[in-house]
N, CA and C of each residue as an Amber inpcrd file, in Angstrom:
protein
   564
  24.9140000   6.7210000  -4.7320000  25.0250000   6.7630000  -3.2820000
  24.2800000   7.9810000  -2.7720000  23.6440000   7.6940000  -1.7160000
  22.5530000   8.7930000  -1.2520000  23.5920000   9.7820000   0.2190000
  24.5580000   8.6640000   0.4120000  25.7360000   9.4350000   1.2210000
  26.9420000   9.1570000   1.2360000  27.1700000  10.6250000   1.0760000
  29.1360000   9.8000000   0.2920000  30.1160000  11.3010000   0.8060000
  31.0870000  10.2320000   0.6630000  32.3490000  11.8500000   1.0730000
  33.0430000  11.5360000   2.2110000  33.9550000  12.0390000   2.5560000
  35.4530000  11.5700000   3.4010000  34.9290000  10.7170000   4.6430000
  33.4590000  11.2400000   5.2200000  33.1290000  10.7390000   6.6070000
  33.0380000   9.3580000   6.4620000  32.4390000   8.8700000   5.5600000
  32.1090000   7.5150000   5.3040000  32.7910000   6.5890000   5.1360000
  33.0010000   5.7670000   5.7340000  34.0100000   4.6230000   5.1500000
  33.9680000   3.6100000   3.8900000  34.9210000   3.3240000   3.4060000
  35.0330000   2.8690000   2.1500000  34.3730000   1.4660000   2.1870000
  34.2080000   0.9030000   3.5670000  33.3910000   0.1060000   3.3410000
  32.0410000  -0.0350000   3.7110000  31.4650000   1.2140000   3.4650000
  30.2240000   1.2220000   3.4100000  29.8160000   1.4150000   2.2000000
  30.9370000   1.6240000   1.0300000  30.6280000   1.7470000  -0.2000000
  29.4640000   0.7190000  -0.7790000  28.8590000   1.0420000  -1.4280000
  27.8990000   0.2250000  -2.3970000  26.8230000  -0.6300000  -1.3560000
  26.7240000   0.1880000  -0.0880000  26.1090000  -0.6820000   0.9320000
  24.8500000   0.0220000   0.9770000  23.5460000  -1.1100000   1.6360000
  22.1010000  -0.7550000   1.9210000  21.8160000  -0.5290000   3.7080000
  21.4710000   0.7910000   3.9960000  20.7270000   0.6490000   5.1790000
  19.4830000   0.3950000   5.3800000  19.0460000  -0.6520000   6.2920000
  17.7150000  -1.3900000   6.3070000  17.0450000  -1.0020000   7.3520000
  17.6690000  -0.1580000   7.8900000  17.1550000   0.3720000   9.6130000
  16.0530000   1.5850000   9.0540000  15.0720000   1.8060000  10.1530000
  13.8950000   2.7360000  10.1620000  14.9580000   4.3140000  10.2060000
  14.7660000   5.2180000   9.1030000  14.6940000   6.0640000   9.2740000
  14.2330000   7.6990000   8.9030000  13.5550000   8.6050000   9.5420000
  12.9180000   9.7020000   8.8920000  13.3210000  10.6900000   9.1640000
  12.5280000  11.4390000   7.7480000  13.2870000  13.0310000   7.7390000
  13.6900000  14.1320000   9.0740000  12.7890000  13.2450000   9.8390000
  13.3950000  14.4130000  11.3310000  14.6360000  14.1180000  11.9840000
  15.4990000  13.0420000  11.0150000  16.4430000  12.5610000  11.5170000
  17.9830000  12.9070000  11.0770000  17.6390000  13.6000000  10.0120000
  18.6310000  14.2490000   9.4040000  19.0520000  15.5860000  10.2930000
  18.1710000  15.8750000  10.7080000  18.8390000  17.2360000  11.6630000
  20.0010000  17.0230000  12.7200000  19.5870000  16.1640000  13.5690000
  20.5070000  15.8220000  14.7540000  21.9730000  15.0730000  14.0600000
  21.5220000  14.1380000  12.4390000  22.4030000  13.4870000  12.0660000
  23.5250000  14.3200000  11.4900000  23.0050000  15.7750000  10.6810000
  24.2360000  16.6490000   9.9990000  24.6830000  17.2610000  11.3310000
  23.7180000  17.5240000  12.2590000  24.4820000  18.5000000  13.0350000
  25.4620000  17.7790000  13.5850000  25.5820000  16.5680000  13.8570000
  26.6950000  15.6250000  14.8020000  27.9270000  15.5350000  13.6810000
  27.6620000  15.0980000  12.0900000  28.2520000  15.4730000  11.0550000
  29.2220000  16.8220000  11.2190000  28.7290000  17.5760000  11.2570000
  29.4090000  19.4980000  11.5390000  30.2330000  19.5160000  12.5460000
  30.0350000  18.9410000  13.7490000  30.6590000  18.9470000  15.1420000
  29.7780000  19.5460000  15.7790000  28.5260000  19.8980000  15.4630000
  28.0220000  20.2110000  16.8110000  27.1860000  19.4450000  17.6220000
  26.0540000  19.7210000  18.5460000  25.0230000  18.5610000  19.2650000
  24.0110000  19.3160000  19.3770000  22.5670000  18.6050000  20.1070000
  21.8050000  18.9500000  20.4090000  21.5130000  19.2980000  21.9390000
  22.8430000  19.1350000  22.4490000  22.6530000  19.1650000  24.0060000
  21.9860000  20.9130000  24.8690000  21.1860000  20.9000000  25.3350000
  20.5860000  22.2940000  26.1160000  19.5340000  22.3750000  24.6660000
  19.1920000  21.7620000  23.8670000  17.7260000  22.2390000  22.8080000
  16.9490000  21.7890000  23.4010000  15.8530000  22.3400000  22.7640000
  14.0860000  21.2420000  23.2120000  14.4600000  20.3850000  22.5150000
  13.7400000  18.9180000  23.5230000  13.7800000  17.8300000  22.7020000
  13.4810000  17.2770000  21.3890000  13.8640000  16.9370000  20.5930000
  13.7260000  16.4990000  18.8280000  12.9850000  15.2000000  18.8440000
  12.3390000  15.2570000  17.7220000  12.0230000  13.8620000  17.3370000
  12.6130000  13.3840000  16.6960000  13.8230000  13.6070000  15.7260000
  14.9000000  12.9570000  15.0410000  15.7250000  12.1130000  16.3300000
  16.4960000  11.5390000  15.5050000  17.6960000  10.5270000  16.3090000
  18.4120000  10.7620000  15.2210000  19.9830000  10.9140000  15.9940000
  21.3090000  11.1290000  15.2710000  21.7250000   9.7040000  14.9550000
  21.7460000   9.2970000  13.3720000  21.5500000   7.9360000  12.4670000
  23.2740000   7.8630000  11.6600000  23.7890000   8.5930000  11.8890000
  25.3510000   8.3600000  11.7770000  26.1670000   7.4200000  11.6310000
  26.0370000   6.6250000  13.3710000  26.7200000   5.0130000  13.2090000
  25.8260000   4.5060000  12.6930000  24.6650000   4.2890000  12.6810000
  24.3480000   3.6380000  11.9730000  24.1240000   3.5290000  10.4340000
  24.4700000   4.8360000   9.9180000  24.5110000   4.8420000   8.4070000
  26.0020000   4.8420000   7.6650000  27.2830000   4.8560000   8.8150000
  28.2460000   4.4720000   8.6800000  28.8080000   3.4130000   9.5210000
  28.6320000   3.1860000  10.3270000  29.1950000   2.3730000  11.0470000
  28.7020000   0.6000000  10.5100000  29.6560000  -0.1020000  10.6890000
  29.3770000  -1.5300000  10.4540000  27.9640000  -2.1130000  10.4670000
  27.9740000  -3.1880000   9.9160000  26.4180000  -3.6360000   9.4160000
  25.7350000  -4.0670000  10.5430000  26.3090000  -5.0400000  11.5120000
  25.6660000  -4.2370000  12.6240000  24.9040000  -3.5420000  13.5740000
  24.8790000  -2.3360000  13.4470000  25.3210000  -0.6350000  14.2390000
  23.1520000  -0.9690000  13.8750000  22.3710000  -1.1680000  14.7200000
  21.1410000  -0.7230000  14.4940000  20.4940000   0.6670000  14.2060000
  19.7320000   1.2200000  13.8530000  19.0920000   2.4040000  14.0120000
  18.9650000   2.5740000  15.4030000  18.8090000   3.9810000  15.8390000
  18.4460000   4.1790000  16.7260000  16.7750000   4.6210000  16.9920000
  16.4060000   4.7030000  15.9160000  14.4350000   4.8170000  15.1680000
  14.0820000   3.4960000  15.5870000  12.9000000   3.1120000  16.2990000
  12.3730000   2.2310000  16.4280000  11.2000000   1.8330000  15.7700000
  10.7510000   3.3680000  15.6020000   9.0010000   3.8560000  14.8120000
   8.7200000   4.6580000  14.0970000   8.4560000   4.9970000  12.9450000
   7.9650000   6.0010000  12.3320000   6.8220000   6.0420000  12.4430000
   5.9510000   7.4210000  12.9330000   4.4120000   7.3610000  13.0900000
   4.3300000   8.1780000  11.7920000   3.5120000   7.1840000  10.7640000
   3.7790000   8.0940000   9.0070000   2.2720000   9.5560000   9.2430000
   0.7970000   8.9650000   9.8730000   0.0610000  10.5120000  10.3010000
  -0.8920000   9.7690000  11.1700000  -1.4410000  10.7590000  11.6410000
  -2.9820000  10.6840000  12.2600000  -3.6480000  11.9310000  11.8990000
  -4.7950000  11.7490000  11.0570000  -5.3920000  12.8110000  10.9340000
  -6.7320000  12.4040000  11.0430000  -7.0160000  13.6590000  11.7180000
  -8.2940000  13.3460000  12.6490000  -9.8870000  13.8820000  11.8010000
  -9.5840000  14.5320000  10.6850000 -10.6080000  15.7190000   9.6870000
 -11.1130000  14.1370000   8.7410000  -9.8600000  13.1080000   8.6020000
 -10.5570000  12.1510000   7.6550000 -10.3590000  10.8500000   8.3040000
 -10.2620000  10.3130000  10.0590000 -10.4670000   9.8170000  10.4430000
  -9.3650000   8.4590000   9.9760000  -7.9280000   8.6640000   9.6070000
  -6.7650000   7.9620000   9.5250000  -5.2130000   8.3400000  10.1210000
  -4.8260000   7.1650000   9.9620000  -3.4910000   7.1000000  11.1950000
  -2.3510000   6.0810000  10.5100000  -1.8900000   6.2040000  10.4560000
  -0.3980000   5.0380000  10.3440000   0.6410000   5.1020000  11.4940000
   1.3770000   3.8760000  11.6020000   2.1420000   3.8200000  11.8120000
   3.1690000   2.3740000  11.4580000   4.3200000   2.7290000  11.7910000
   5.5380000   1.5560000  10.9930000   6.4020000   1.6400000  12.3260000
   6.4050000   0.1930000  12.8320000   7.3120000  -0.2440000  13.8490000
   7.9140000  -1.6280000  13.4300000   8.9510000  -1.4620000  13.5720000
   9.7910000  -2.8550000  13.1860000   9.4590000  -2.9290000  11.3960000
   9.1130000  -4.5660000  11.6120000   8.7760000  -4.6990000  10.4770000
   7.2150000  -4.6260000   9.8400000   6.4670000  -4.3840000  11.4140000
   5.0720000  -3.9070000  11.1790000   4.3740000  -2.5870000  10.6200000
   3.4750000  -2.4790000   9.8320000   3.1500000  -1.2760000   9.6590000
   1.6400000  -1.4150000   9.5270000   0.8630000  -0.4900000  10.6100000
  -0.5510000  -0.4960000  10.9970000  -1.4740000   0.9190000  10.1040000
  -2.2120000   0.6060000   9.7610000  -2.8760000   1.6140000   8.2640000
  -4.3470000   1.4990000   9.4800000  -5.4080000   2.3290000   9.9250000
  -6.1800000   2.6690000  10.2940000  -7.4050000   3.6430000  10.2600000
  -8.8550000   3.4350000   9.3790000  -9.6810000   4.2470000   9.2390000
 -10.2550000   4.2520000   7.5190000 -10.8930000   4.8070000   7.3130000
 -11.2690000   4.4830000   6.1340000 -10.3330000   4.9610000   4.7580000
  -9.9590000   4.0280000   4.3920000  -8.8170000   3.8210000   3.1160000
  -9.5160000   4.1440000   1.6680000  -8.9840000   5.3670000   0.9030000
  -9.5160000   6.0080000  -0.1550000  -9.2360000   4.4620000  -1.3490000
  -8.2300000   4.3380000  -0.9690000  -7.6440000   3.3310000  -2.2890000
  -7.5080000   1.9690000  -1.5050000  -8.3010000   0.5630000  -1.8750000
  -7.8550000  -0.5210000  -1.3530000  -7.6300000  -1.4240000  -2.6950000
  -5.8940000  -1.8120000  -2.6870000  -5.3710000  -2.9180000  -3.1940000
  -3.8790000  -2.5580000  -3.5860000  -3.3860000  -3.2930000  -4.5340000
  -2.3550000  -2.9730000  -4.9800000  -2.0270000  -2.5590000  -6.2190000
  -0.6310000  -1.2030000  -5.9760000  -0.6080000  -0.7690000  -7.2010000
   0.5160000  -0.9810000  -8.0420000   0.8460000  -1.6150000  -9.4250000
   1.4910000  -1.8550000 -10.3150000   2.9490000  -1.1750000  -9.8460000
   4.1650000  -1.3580000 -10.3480000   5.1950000  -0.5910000 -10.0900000
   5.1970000   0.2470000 -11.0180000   5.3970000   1.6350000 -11.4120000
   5.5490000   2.7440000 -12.2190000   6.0800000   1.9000000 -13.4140000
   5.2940000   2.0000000 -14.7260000   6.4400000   1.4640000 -16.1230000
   7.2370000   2.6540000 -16.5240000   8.6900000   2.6470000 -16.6850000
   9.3830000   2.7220000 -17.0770000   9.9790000   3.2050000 -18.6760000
  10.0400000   4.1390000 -19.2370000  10.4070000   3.8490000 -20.3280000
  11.7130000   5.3310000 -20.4080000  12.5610000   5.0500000 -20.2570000
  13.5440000   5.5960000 -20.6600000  13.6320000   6.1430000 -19.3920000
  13.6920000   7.3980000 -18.9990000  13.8680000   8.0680000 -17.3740000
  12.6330000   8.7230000 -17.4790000  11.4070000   8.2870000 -17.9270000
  10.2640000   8.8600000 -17.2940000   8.9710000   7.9220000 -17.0940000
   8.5200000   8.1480000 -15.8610000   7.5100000   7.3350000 -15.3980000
   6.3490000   7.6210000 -16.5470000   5.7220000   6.8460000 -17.3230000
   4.3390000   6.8880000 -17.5250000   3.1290000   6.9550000 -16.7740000
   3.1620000   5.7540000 -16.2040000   2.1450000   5.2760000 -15.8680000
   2.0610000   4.6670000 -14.3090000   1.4670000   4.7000000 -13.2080000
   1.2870000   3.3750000 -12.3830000  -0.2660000   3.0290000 -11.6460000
  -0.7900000   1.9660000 -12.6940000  -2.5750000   1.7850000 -13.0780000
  -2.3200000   0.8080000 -11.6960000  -3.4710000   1.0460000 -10.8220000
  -4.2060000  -0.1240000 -10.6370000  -3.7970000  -1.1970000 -11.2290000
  -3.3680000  -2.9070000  -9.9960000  -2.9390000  -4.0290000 -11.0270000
  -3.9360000  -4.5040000 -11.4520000  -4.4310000  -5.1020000 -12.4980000
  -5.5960000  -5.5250000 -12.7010000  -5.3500000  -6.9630000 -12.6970000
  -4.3380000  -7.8670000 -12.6790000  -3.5700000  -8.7720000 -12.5000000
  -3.9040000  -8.9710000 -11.2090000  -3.9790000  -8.2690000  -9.6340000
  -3.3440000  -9.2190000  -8.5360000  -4.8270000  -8.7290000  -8.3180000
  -4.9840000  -9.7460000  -7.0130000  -5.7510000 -10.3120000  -6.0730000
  -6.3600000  -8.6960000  -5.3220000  -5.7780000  -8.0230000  -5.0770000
  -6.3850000  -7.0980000  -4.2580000  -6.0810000  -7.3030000  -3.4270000
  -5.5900000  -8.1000000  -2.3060000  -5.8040000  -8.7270000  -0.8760000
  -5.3670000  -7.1030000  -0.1250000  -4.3930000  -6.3530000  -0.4010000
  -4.2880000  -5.1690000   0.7710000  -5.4190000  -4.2280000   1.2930000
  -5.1800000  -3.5050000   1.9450000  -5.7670000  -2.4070000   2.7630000
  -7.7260000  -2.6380000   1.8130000  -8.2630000  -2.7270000   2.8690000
  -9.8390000  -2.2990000   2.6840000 -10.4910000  -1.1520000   2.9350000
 -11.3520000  -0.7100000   2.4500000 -11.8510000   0.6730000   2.9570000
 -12.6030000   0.4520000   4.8590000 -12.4180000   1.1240000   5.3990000
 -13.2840000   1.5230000   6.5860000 -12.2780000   0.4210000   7.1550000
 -11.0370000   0.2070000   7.6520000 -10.6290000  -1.2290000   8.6690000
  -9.7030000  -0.5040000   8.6700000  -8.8390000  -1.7770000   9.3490000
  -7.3920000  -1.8570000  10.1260000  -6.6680000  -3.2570000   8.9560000
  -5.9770000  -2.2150000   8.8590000  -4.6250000  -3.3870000   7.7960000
  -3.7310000  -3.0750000   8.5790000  -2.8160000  -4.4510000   8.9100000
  -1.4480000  -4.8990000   9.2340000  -1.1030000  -5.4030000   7.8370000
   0.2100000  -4.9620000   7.4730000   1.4780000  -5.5100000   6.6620000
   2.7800000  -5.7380000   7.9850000   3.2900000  -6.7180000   6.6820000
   4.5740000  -6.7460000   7.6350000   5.3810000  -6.9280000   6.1900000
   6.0570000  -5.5030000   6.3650000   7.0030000  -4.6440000   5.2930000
   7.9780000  -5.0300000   4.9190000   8.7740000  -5.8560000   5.5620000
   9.8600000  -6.6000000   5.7920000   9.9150000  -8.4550000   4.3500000
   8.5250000  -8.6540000   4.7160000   8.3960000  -9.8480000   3.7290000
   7.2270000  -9.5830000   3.1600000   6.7500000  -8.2200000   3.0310000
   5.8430000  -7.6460000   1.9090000   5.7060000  -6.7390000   1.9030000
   7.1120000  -6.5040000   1.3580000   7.2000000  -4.7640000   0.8400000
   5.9500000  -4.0570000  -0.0380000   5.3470000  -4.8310000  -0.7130000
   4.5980000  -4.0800000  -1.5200000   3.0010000  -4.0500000  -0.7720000
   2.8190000  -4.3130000   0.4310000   1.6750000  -4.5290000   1.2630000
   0.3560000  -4.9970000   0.4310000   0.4820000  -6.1250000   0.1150000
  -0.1990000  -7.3980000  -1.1070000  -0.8480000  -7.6900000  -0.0840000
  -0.5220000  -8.0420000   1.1640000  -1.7390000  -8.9720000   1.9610000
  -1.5480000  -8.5350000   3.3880000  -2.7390000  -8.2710000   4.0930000
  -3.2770000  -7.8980000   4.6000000  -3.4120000  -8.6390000   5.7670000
  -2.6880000  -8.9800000   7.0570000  -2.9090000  -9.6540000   7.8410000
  -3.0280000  -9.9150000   9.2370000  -4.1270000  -8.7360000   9.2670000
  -4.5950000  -8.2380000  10.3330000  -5.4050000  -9.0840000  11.3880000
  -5.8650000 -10.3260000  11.0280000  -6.7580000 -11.0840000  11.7270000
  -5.5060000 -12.5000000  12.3260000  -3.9060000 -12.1010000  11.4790000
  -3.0660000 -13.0080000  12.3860000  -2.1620000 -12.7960000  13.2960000
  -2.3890000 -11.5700000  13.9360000  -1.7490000 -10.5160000  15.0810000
  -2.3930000  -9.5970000  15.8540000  -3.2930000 -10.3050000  16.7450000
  -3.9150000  -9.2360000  17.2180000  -3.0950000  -8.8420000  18.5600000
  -2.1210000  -8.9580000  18.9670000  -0.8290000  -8.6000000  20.0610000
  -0.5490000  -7.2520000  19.2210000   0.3100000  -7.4730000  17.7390000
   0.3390000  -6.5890000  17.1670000  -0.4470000  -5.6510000  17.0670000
  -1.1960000  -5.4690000  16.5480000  -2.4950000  -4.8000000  16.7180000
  -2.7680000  -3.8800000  17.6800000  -2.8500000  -4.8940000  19.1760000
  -2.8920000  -3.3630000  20.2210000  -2.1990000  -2.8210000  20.3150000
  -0.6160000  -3.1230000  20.3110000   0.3860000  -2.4490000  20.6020000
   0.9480000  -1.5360000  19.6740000   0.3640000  -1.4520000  18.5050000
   0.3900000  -0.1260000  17.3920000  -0.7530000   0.4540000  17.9180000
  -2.0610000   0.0880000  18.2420000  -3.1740000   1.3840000  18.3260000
  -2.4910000   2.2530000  19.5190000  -2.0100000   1.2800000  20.5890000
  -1.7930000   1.8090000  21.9880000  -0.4370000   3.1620000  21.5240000
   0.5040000   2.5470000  20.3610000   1.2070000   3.7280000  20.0680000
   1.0290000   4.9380000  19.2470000   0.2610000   5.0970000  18.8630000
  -0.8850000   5.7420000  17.7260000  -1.6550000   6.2530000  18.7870000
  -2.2560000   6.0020000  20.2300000  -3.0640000   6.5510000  21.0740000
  -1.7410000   7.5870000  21.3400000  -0.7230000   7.1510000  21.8670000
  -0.0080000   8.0870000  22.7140000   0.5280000   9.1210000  21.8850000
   1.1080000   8.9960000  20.6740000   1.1350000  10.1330000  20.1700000
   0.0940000  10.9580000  19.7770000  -1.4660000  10.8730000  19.7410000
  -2.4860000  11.5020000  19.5910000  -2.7320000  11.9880000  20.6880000
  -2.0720000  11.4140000  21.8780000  -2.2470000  12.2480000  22.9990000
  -2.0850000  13.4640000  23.1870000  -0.6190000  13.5510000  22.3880000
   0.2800000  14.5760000  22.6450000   0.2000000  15.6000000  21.2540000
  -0.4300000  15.0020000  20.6760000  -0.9460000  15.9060000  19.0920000
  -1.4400000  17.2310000  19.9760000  -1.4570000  18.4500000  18.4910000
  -2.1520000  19.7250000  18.4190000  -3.0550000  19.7100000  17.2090000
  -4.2440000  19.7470000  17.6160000  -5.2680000  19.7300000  16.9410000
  -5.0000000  21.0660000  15.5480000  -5.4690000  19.9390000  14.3610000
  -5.4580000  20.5910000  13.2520000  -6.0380000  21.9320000  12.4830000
  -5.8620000  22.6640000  11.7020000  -6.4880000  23.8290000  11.6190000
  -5.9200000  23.9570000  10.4640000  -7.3440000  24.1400000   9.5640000
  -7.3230000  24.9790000   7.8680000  -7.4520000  25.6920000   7.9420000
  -7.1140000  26.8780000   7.4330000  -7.5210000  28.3240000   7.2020000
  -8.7830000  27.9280000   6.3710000  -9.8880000  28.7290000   5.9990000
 -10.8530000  28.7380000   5.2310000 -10.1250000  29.3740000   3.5410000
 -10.3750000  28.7460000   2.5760000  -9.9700000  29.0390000   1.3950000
 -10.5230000  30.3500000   0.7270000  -9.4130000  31.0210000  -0.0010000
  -8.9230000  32.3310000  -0.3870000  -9.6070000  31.9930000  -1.9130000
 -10.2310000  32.8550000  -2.5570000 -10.0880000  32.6700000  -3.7160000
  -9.2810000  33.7420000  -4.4990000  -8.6640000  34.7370000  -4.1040000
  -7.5440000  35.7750000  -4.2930000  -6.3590000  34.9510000  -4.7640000
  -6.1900000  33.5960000  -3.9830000  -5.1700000  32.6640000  -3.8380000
  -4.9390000  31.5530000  -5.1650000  -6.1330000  31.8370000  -5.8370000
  -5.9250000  30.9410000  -7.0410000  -4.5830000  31.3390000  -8.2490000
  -4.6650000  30.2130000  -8.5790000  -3.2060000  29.9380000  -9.4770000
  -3.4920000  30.9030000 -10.4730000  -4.7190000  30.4910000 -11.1460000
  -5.2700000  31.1730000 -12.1800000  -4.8290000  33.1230000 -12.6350000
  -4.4100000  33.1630000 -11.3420000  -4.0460000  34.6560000 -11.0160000
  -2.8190000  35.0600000 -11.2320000  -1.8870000  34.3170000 -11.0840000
  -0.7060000  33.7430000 -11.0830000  -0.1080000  32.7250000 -12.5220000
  -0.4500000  33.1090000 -13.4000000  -0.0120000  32.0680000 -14.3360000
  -0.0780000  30.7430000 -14.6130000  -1.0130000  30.6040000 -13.3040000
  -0.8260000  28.8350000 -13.4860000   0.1220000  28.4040000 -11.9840000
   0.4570000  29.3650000 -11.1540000   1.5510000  28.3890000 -10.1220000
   0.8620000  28.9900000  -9.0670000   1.2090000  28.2320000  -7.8350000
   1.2990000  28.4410000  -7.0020000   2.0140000  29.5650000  -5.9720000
   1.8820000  30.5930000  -5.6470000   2.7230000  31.3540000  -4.7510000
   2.1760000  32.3420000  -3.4710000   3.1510000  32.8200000  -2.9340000
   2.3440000  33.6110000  -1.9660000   1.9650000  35.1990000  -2.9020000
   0.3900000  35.3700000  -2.2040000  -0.7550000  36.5370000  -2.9100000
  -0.5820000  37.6660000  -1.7890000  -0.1310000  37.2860000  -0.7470000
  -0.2190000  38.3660000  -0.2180000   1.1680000  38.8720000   0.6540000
């Protein structure tokens, strides 16, 4: 169980939530958890997911969308509404990939299928899945929703509206691992 303990009801035991929800959502959700609120903060992008991760089957999310990025340096965007999820710009990897094999509790491997069709995401386009009856986004069916279609770019426009343009620092070579044993940490 990914949530458990007195709050929860016993019959949510051994139960699946199917509703949209992301990590910015846990904030508003423990804090309502604790007793407190978000009332007088700046506005959040989380939603407090509570009833709906306890409450009866039911109880919808209150997430309608996850916008997964838009990044503008390599010219891609996602987003996941409902059961749609819109992939946009040129795609490093197009097809599908094997499920991780398994062998005892450690992943080996997860190759390229060399088995399926390929049909998902193409390089340089627009892929629609619909996540819901293809979880594993196998096919690609962007040319049978074009309603869909605008109405993810049009939501993908508006949050790019409201984006803050990205910024790398220029790379350190002080900053290498190599310096460090091999890890990662702060050099300065």
């Amino acid at each position: 169980a990914f949530v458990t303990g007195k709050g929860v009801p016993a019959a949510k035991a051994g139960t699946k939530h199917t509703g949209l929800m992301h990590i910015t959502d846990w904030f508003p959700t423990l804090l309502r958890v604790a007793g407190g609120n978000t009332k007088g903060s700046f506005p959040l992008d989380g939603y407090d997911q509570w009833d709906a991760v306890t409450g009866p089957q039911n109880v919808k999310s209150p997430r309608e969308e996850v916008l997964c990025n838009i990044d503008k340096l390599s010219n891609n965007s996602a987003i996941r509404r409902g059961d749609w999820k819109l992939v946009v710009g040129p795609q490093q990897y197009s097809g599908w990939y094997a499920p991780p094999k398994l062998v005892s509790d450690r992943v080996l491997s997860s190759p390229l299928s060399s088995s399926s069709s390929l049909v998902g995401a193409a390089p340089n386009t627009i892929s629609l899945f619909n996540v819901t009856a293809d979880p594993e986004e196998r096919n690609n069916i962007v040319d049978q929703h074009p309603e869909v279609i605008k109405m993810l770019l049009d939501r993908i426009a508006f949050y790019d509206a409201g984006s803050v343009p990205a910024w790398s620092p220029p790379n350190d070579p002080e900053a290498d691992p190599k310096y460090f044993g091999g890890a990662w940490m702060p050099w300065r």
